[in-house]
C-alpha positions as CSV (number, residue, x, y, z in Angstrom):
1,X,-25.0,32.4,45.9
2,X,-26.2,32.7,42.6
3,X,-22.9,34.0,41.1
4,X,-21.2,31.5,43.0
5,X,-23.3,29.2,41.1
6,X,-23.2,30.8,37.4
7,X,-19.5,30.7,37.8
8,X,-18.9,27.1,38.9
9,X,-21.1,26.5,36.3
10,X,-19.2,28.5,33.9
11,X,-15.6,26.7,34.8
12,X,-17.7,22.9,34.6
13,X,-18.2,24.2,30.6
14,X,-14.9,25.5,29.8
15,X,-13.1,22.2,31.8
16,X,-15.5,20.6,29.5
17,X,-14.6,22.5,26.2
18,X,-10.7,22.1,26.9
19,X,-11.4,18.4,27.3
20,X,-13.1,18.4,23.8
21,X,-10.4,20.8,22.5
22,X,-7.3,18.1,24.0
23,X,-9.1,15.1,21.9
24,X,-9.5,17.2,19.0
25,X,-5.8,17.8,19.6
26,X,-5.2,14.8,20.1
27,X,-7.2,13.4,16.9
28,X,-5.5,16.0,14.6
29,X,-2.1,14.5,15.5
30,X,-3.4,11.2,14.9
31,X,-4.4,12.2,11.6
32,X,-1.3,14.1,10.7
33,X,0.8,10.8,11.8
34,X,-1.6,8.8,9.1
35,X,-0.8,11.1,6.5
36,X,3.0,10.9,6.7
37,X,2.6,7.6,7.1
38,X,0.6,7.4,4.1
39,X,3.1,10.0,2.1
40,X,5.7,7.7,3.2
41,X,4.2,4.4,1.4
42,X,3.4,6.0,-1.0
43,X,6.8,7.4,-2.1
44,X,8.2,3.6,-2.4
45,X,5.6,2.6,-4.2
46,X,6.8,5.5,-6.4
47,X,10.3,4.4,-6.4
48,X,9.0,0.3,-7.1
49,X,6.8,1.9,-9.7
50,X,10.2,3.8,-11.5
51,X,12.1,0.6,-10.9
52,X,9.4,-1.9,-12.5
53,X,9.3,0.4,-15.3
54,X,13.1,0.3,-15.9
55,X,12.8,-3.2,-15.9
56,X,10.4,-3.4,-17.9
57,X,12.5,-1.1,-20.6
58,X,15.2,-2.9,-20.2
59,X,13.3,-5.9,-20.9
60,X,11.9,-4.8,-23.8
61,X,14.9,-4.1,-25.4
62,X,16.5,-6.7,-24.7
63,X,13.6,-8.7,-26.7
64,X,14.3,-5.9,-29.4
65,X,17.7,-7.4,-29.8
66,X,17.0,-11.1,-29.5
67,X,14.2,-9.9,-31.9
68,X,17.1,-8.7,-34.4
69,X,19.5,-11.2,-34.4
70,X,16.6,-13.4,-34.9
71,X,15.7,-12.2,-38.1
72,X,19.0,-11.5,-39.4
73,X,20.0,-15.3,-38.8
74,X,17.1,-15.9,-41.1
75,X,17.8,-13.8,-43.6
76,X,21.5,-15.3,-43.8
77,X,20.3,-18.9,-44.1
């Protein structure tokens, strides 16, 4: 009876250990969900990021040029 015991005993902790092993499981999928997520977001922000900054050069020289004509009007007056 004492066997009998042990072992029911023994199956109560590994049920037990399964159970923790299926929410650890279950919390690295989770996590591994977040991160593409995350990889995700942050790869458009990348591409806003290279699209401000083309703007931005664009932008600039476009003042550049207005900056130009600017002076050469002034120089022709």
């Amino acid at each position: 009876n004492i066997a009998a015991a042990q072992l029911s005993s023994g199956w109560a902790q590994l049920n037990q250990t399964k159970t923790q092993l299926d929410q650890a499981a279950s919390q690295l999928s989770a996590a591994k969900e977040n991160v593409t997520n995350a990889q995700a977001t942050l790869a458009t922000a990348q591409a806003e990021l290279e699209k401000g900054q083309m703007q931005l050069a664009a932008a600039k020289t476009n003042l550049q040029t207005k900056i130009a004509a600017l002076q050469a009007s002034f120089l022709f007056q």
